[in-house]
C-alpha positions in Angstrom: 91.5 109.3 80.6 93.0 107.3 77.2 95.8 110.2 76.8 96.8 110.0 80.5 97.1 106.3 80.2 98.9 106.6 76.9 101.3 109.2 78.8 102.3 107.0 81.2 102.9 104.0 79.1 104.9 106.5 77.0 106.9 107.6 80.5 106.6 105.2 83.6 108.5 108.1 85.0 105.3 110.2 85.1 103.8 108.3 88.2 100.8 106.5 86.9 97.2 108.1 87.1 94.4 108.7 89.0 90.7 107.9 87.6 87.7 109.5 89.6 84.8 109.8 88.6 81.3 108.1 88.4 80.3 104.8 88.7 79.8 102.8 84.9 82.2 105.0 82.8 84.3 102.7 81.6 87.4 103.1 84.4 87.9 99.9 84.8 87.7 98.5 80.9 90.1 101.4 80.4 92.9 100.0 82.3 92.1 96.7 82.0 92.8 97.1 77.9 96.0 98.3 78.4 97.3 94.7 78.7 96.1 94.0 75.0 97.6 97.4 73.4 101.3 97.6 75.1 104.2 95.9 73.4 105.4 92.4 74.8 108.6 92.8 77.1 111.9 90.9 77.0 112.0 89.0 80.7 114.2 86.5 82.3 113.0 83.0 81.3 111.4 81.7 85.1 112.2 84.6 86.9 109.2 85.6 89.2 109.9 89.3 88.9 109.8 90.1 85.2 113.5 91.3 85.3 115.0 92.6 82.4 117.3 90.1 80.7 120.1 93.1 80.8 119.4 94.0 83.8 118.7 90.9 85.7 118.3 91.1 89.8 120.9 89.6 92.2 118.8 86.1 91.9 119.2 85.8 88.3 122.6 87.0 88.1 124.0 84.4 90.6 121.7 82.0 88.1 124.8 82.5 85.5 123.5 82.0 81.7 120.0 83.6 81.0 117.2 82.5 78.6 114.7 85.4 77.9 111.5 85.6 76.5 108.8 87.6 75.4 105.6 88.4 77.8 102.7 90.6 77.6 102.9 94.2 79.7 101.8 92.6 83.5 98.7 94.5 84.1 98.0 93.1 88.1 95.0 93.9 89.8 95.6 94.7 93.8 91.7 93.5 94.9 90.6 95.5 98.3 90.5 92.5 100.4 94.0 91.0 99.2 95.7 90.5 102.9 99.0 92.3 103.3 101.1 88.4 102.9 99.8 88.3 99.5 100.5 92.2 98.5 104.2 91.8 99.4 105.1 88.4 99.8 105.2 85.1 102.0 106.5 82.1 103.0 106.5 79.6 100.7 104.5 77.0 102.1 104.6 73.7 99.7 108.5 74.0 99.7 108.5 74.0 103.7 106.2 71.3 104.0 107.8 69.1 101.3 111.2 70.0 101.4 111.5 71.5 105.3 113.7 74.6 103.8 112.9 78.0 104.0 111.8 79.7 100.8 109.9 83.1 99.2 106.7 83.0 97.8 106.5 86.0 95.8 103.4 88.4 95.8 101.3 90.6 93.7 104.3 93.2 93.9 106.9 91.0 92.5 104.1 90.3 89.6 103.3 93.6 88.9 107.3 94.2 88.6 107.9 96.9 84.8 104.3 96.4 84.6 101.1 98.1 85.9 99.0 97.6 89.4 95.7 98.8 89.1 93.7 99.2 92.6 90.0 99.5 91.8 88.1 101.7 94.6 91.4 102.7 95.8 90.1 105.2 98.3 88.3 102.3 100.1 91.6 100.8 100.5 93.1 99.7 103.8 95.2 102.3 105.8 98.1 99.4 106.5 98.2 98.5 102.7 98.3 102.1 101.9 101.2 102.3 103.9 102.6 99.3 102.2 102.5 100.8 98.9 103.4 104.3 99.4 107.0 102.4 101.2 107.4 100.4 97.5 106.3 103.4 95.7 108.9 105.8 96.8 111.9 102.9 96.1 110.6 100.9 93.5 112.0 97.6 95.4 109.8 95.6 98.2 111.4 94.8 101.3 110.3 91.3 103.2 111.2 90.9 106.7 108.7 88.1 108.5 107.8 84.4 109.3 112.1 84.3 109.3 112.3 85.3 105.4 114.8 88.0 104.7 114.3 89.5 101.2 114.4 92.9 98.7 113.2 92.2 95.0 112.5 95.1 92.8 109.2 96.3 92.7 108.4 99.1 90.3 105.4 100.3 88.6 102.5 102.4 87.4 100.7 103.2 89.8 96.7 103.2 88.6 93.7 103.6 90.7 90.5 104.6 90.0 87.3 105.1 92.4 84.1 107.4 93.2 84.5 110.1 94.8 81.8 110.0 96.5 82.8 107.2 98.6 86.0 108.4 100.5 89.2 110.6 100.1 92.3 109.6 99.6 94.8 109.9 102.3 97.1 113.1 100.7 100.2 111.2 100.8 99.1 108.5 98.3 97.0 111.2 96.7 100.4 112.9 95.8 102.0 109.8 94.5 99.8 109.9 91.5 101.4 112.1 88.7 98.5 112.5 86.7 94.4 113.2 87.7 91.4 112.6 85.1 88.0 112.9 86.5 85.4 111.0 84.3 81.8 112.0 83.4 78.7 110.2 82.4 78.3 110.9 78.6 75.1 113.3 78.0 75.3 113.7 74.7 72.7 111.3 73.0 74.6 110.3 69.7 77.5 108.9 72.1 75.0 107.4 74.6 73.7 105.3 71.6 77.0 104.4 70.1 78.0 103.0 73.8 75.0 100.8 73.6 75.7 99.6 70.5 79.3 99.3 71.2 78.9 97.0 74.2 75.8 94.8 72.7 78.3 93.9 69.6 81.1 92.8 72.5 78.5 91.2 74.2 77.3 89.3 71.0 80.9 88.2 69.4 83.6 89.3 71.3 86.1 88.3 69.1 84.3 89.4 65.9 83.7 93.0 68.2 88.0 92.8 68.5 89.0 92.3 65.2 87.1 95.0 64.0 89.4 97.1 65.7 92.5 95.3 65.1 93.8 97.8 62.7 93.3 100.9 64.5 94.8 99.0 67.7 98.1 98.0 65.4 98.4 101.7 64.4 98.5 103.0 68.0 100.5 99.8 69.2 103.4 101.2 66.5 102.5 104.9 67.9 103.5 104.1 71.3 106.9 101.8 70.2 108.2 104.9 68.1 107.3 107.4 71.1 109.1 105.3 73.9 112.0 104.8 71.2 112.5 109.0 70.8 111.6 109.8 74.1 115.2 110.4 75.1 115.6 112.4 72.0 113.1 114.9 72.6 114.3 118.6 73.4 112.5 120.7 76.2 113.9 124.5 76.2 114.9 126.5 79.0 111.9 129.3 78.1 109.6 125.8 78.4 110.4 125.4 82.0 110.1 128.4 82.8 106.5 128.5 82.1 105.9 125.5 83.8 107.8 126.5 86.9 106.0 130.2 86.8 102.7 127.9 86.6 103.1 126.1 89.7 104.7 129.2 91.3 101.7 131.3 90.3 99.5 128.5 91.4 100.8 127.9 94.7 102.1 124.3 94.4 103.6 122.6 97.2 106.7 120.8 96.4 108.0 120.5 93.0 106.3 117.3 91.9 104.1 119.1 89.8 107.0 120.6 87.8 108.7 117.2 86.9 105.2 115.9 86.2 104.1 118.6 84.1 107.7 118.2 81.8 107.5 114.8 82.0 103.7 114.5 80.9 104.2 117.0 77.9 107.6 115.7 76.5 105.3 111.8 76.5 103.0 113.7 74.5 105.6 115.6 72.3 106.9 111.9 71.7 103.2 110.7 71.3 102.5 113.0 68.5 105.9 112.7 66.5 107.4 115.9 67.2 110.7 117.0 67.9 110.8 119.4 70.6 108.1 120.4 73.9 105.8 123.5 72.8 103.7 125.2 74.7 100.5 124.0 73.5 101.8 120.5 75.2 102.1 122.4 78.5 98.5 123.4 78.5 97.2 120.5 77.1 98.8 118.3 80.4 98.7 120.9 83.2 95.1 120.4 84.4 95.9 116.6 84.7 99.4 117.2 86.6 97.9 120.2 89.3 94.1 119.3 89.8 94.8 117.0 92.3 98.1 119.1 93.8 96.0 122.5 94.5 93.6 121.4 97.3 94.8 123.2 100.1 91.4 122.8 102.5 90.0 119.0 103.1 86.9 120.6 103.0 87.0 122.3 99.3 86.6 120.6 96.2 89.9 119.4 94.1 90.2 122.2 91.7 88.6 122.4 88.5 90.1 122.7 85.0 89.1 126.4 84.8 91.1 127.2 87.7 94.2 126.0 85.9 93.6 127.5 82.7 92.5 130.7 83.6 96.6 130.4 85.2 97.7 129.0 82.1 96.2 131.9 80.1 98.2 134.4 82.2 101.4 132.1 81.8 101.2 131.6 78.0 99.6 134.5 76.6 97.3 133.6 73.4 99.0 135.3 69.9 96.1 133.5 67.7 92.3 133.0 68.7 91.8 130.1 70.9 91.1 126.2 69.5 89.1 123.4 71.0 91.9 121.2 71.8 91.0 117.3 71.6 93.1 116.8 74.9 92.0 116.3 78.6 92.4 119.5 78.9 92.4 121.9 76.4 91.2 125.1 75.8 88.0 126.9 75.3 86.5 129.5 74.0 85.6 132.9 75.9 82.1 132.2 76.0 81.9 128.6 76.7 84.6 129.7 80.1 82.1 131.8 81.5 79.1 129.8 81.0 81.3 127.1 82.6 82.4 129.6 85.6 78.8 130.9 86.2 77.5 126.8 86.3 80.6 126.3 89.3 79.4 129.5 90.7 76.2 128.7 91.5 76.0 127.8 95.2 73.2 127.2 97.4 70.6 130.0 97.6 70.5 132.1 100.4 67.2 132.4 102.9 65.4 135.1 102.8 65.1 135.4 106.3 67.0 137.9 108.2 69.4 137.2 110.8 67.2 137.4 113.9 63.8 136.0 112.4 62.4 132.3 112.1 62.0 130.8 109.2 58.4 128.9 109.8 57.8 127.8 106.2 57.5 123.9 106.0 60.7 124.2 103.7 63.2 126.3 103.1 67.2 126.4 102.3 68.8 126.6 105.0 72.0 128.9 105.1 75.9 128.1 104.4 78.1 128.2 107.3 80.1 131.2 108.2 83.3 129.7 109.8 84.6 132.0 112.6 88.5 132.1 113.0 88.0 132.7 116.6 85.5 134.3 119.1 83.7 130.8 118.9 83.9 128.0 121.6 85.4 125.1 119.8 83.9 121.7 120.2 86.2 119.5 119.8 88.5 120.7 122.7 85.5 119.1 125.1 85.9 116.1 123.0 89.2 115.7 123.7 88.6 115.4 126.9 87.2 112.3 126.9 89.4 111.3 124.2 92.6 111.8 126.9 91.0 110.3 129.6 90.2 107.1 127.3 94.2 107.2 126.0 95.2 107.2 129.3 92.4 103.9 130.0 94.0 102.5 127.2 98.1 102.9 127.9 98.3 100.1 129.8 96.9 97.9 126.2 99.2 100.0 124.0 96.3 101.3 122.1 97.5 105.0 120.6 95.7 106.6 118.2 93.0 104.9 116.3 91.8 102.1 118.1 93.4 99.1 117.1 90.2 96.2 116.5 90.6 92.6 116.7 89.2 90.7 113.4 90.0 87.5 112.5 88.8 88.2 108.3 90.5 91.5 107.9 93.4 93.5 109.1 97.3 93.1 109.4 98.9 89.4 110.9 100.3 90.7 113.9 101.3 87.8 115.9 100.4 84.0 116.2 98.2 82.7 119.4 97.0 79.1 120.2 93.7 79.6 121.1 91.0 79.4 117.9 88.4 82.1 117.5 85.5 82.1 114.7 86.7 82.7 111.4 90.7 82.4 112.8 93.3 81.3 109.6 96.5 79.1 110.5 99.4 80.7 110.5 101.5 78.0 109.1 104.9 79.4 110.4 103.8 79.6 113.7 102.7 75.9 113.4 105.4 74.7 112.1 108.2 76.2 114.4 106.1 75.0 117.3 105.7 71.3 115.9 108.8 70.6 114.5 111.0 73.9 113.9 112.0 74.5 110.0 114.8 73.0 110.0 114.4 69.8 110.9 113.4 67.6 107.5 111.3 65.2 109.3 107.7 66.4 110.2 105.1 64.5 112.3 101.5 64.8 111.3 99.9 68.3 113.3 98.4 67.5 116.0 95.8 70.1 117.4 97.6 71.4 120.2 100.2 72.6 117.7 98.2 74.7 115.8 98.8 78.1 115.8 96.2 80.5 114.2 96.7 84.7 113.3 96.1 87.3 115.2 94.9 89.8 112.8 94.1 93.8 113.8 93.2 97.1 111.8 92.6 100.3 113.0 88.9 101.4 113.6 88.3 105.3 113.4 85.5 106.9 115.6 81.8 107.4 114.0 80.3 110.9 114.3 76.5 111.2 114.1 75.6 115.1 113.8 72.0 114.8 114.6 70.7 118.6 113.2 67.4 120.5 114.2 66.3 121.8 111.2 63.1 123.3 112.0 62.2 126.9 112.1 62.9 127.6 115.6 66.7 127.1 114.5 67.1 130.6 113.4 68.9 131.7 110.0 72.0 132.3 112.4 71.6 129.1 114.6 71.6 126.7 111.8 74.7 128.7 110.1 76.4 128.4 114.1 75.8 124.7 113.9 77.2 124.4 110.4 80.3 126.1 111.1 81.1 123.6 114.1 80.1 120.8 112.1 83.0 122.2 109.5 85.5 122.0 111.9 84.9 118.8 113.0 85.0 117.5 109.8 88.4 118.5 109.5 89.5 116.4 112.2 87.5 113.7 111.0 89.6 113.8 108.0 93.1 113.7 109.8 92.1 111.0 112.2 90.3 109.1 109.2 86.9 108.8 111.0 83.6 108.4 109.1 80.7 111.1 109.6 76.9 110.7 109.7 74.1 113.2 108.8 70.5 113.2 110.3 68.0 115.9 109.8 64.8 116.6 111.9 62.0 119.2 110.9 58.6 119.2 110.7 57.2 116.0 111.2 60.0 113.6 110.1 63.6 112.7 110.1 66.0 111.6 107.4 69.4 110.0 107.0 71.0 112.7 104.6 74.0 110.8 104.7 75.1 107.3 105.8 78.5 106.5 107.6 81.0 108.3 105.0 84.7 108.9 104.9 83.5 111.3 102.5 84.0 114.6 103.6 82.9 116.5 101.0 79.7 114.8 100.4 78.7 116.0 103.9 79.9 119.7 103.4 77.4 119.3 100.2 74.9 117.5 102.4 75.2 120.5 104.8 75.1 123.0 102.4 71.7 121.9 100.9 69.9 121.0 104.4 66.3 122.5 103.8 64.7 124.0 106.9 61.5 125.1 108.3 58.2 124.1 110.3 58.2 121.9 113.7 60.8 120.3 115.6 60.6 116.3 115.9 62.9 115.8 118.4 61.8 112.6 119.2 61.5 110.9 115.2 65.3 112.5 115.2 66.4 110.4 117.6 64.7 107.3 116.8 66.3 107.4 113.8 69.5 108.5 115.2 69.2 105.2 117.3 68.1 103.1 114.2 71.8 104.3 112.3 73.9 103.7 115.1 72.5 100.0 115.4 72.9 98.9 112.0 76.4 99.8 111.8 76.8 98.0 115.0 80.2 97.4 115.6 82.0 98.4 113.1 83.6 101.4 114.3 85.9 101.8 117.3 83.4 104.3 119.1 80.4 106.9 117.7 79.5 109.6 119.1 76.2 110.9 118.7 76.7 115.2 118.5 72.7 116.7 118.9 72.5 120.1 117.6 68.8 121.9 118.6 67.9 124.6 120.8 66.1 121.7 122.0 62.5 123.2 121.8 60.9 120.1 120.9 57.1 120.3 120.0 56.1 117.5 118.2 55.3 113.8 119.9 56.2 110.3 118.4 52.7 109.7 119.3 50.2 112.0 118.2 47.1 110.8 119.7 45.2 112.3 122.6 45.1 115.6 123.9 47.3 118.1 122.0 47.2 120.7 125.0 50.6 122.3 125.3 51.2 121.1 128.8 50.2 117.3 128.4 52.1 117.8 125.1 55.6 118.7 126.7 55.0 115.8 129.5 54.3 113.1 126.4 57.4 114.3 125.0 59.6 114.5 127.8 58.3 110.7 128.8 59.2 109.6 125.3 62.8 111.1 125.8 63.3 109.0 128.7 62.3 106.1 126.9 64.5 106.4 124.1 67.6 107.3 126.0 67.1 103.5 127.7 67.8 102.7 123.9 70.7 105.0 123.2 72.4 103.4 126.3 72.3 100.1 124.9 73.7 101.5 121.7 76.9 102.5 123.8 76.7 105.6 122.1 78.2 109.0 123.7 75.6 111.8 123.3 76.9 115.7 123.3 74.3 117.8 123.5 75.1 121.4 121.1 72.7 123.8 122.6 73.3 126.9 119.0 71.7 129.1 120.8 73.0 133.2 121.3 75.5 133.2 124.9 72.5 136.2 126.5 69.6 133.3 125.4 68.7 130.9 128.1 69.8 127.2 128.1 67.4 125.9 130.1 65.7 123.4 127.4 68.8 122.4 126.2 70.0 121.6 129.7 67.1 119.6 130.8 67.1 117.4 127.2 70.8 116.9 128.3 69.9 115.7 131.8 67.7 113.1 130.1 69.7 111.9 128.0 72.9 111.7 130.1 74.7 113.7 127.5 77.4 116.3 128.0 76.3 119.6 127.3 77.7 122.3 125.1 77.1 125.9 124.1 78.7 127.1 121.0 78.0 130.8 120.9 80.0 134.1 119.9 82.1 136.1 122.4 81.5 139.2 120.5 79.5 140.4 118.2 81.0 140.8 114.4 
């Protein structure tokens, strides 16, 4: 994590970094130091965009005589609810009140200007500031065209964002912005576990005592990086050089040739970093992991690949003439043995049930199976999905609502327009206001009254919820559950296009569980899927009481949900377990307890699809009748031929 950072204050050219990893590893101290160890910067004395005194923007230069000074790096933070006014810019209010002239305020672009912007949780980021940023990031200048003000500043940065994966993906366009990709661990070695706790109680006690004591060291690597950015221009990278790195990414696959540039770029910072004169290959190796972990994820559904990956193509690329060193980089290289004990731990996937293909698993708990996707021969879901999805576009032309539904929400979103009428939580728009009080050019302004109060309109888009609802019990067969698991797969995938968040709830035995709460997280639910544990009764009932529960406590927070129940629907097990338990009085207690709760799922405004996983020559009736209750659509996912 330090050397990328170090790279790219070395080379802005790189394209900042992306942190991942978990939560309390020091991501955010990380880039938050860098304002304390970078070199101060020449900058236009009252210029709002840190320009460069010689090379000042068109305001500046009309300004005539320059006075400069010396500032500190900008290191801005972009928070995740900064509104999209204050990411790229505004009206500047106090001057239209006070002086009735139109003027910019400038935003945390125009601050973060030869400097840093560091998004913390950036995969929980909003889609319309995404879009924002990935517009500036491609430039380097900010374009402002609202509220009547016309202006383009320059805007460039490092890009730096850091998150849990866990929580969300990134959309793969902003993903691809980001030159380099550290993931961080938790520390597990004990020595460094203590010397973290010591660290941060002798912060916590004197901070500034704690900062002196490593005034020297930060001094040394201060000078480091001013000599490296000085001879960065000077530093050679041979013709055989790219041709490794471009036989890398060819061998690897890459897409595009972004990870070239960033791989030259990345090892000719650290050729400068280190004081030498020319790229080697050991600088290659040592930055290629951190350039193409992030670029080789072809599937939304697999994991970003893994340093071994990369070196086992680096290995073939630059042949080893000397045994092997640990290398003190991000990335560097291992020995033999410690590469397979590495590979076998990333091999080791879920076990496998013992049970045949046509048998029942009716132990109380068991691993289920992973899913087997199908290519074809399998009737795909989502096309009866869509289904509804067209006929609710077509409800919806008439509103302009196309693709993901556009929500109204006066606290978050994009300012759209302004309206007169005042809704809980509304902001004044203070353009609106004033160019329906007075206009802006008039000087004079009468005091507001409230009929001239305009307030925002704010919207943001609102993805679809999808609650898969498994039966996990034995009766779902070794090749049921894996049926299931395949569609779920696929859906996934679209969930990950359209940006919609996914829901897990189990069923078996006696009980149900909420494996995994409303997630654009994709990958946790493909883990989630792939460690299900089934075996013993079916509590259909318990799974959708809890199904019910989910879908209430989110509310309204998502455009639409969609509840998808996968079971062969043999249910066997009442909420209420008292009285007879005769199998006949048992299926009528049951099927009376489905009618109650589907009075519940209505009010939830939930649509139910019932997955009936059973074989195409097994009969449906079960699963028909549970959809009947419900008022679900029903669906059969089965094989057209047998493999």
């Amino acid at each position: 994590m330090k050397l990328a950072l170090l790279l790219n204050v070395v080379d802005p050219l790189i394209g900042g970094v992306l942190i991942m990893g978990h939560r309390g590893t020091g991501k955010s101290t990380a880039v938050r130091a860098l304002s304390d160890l970078l070199p101060q910067i020449a900058v236009v004395d009252g210029c709002p965009y840190n320009c460069d005194p010689e090379n000042p923007c068109e305001q500046c230069s009309e300004r005539g005589s320059l006075a400069s000074k010396h500032v500190p790096v900008p290191v801005v933070e972009l928070p995740l609810g900064a509104t999209e006014d204050r990411v790229c810019g505004t009206i500047d209010i106090e001057r239209a009140l006070s002086a009735g002239r139109k003027a910019f305020d400038p935003g945390l672009l125009a601050r973060a200007n030869r400097g840093f912007l560091y998004i913390d949780e950036v995969n929980l980021l909003e889609d319309h500031l995404v879009d924002l940023l990935l517009d500036v990031a491609v430039t380097g200048r900010n374009k402002v065209e609202r509220e009547g003000v016309s202006v383009e500043h320059p805007a460039s940065f490092v890009l730096i964002g850091s998150g849990n994966p866990e929580e969300g993906e990134l959309r793969p366009q902003l993903l691809d912005r980001f030159g380099l990709h550290v993931e961080v661990r938790t520390e597990n070695y004990l020595k460094n576990r203590i010397d973290i706790i010591e660290r941060r109680e002798g912060y916590d006690r004197d901070r500034e005592l704690f900062c002196e004591s490593f005034a020297d060291d930060q001094a040394v690597l201060r000078k480091r990086i001013t000599r490296a950015r000085a001879n960065l221009a000077k530093i050679a990278v041979e013709r055989p050089v790219l041709e490794k790195i471009a036989q890398l990414c060819a061998d690897l696959k890459v897409d595009g040739h972004r990870g070239e540039l960033t791989i030259m770029r990345a090892a000719r910072a650290l050729a400068a970093f280190e004081g030498r004169r020319a790229v080697t290959d050991e600088h290659v190796k040592r930055v290629s992991a951190m350039a193409l972990r992030h670029r080789l994820r072809r599937d939304a559904l697999e994991e970003t690949a893994t340093s071994d990956q990369i070196e086992q193509a680096v290995d073939g690329v630059f042949p080893q003439t000397a045994p092997a060193q640990p290398s003190t980089g991000d990335t560097g290289d291992g020995d033999g043995t410690k590469q397979e004990r590495r590979g076998k731990s990333n091999n080791s996937g879920p076990r496998k049930s013992s049970s045949t293909g046509g048998a029942r698993t009716n132990t109380a708990d068991a691993p289920s199976p992973p899913a087997v996707e199908k290519k074809s021969g399998e009737v795909r879901l989502d096309e009866h999905l869509r289904r509804n999805e067209r006929a609710e576009k077509a409800r919806s032309q008439s509103r302009r609502a196309t693709g993901a539904k556009a929500a109204l929400d006066q606290q978050r979103g994009r300012y759209t327009r302004a309206v007169s009428f005042k809704s809980a939580g509304a902001r004044i728009a203070i353009d609106a206001t004033l160019r329906a009080l007075a206009g802006l050019e008039s000087r004079a302004l009468v005091p507001v009254s409230s009929q001239a109060l305009r307030y925002k309109l704010l919207k943001h888009k609102q993805g679809t919820l999808f609650v898969f609802a498994i039966d996990a019990s034995g009766s779902m067969a070794a090749n049921r559950i894996a049926r299931a698991k395949s569609t779920i797969l696929k859906l996934l995938r679209k969930s990950y296009l359209n940006r919609d968040s996914v829901a897990i709830v189990s069923f078996h035995g006696t009980t149900a569980n909420v494996d995994l709460p409303p997630s654009r997280s994709i990958l946790r639910a493909r883990r989630v899927l792939d460690s299900l544990r089934m075996g013993g009764s079916t509590p259909l009932g318990a799974g959708l009481v809890t199904t019910i529960e989910l879908v209430e406590l989110v509310g309204k927070k998502f455009g639409e949900t969609v509840v998808l129940l996968f079971t062969d629907g043999r249910s066997n097990v009442p909420l209420r377990r008292n009285g007879l338990n005769v199998r006949a009085f048992r299926q009528m207690k049951i099927e009376g307890e489905l009618i109650e709760l589907n009075v519940a799922l209505k009010r939830t405004r939930a649509r139910v699809v019932v997955v009936d996983t059973q074989k195409e020559f097994e009969s449906s009736a079960e699963t028909r009748r549970l959809a009947e209750i419900l008022h679900a659509r029903f669906v059969k996912i089965a094989p057209a031929a047998i493999q």
